[in-house]
N, C-alpha and C positions, 0 to 999 in steps of 0.2 A: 556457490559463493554469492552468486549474482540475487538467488532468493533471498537472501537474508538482507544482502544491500538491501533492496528495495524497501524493505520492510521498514530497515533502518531509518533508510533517506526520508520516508515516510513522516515516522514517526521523530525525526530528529528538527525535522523541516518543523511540523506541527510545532513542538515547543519552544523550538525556537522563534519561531515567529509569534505565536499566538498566546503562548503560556510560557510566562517568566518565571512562575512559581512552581516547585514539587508541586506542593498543594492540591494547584489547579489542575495540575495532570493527572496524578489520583482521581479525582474528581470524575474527572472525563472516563478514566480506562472504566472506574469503578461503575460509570452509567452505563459502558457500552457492554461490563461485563455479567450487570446484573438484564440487560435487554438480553441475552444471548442465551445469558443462564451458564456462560462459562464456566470454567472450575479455576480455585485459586491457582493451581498449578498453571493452565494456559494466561490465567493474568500474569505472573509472573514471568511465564517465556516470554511473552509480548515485551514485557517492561525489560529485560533482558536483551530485545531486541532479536527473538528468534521463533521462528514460525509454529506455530501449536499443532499439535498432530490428531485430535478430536475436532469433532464436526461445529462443535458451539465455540470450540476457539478458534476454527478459522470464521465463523459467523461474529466474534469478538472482533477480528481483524478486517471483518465487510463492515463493520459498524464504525470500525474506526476510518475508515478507506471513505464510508461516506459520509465523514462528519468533516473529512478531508478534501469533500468535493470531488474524491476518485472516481468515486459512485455516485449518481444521481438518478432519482427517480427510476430503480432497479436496472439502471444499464450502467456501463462502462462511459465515462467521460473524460475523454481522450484530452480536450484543453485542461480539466481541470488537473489531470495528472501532471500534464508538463507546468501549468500555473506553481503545483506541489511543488515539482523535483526541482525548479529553474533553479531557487537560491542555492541546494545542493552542488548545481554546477560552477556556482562562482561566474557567471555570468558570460561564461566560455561560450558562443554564439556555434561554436562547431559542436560542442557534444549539443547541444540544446536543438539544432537540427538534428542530428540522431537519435535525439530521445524521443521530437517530433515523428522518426521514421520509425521508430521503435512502437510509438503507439498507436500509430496508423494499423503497421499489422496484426496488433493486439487486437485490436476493436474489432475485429471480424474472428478473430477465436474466443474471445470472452461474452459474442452476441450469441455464440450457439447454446453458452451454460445458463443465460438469462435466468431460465426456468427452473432451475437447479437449484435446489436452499443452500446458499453460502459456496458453490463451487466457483463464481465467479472469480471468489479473489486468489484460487488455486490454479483456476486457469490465467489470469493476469500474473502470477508470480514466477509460472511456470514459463508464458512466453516472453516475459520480459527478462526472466532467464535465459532463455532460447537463443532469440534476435540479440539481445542485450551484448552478449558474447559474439556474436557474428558484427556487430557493429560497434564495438571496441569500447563498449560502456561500462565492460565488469569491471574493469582495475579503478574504476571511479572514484 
């Protein structure tokens, strides 16, 4: 449950803050998905809000992760993620330190996949699944 959150909070945060319009979210998916070489099917899980199970659509959803600031400059960016998810939490200062400690852990499992074409945001999804859950963030 916790992966898909993420996904969502992600991708709900993006529009809502940054794009007002359908339009312009098309726009975006459609850049990240023609960079990836995605298939329409993984554009449309994303757009759905659910994680794609081919290699170029979780490469669609690193593109997206780093247009998001997730990702920067091929690593894990641990502020930009909590900058992401903050408005998600409603400005609740106790999960937003957990989401803090949440990506502390992460950062040291998503630094081993660096190297890895597109695993990074499989291992980020996976441990924010993980810890997510151990630190009371899935019901979010």
């Amino acid at each position: 449950m916790f992966r898909i959150l993420i996904l969502c909070a992600a991708i709900a945060t993006f529009s809502d803050c940054a794009y007002n319009k359908t339009e312009k979210l098309e726009v975006f998916f459609k850049d990240c998905q023609t960079k990836t070489g995605a298939s329409q099917e993984d554009f449309e899980a994303i757009k759905q809000r659910r994680i794609p199970d081919t290699p170029e659509g979780l490469c669609m959803v690193e593109c997206i992760f780093s247009k998001l600031k997730i990702f920067r400059d091929g690593k894990f960016n641990k502020n930009g993620m909590v900058l992401t998810f903050t408005p998600v939490l409603k400005g609740d200062m106790g999960k937003v330190k957990k989401l803090n400690e949440v990506a502390t852990k992460c950062e040291k499992e998503v630094a081993t996949k660096r190297n890895e074409k597109c695993q990074m945001v499989r291992t980020l999804i996976d441990c924010f699944s993980k810890y997510g859950n151990d630190l009371g963030l899935a019901n979010q």
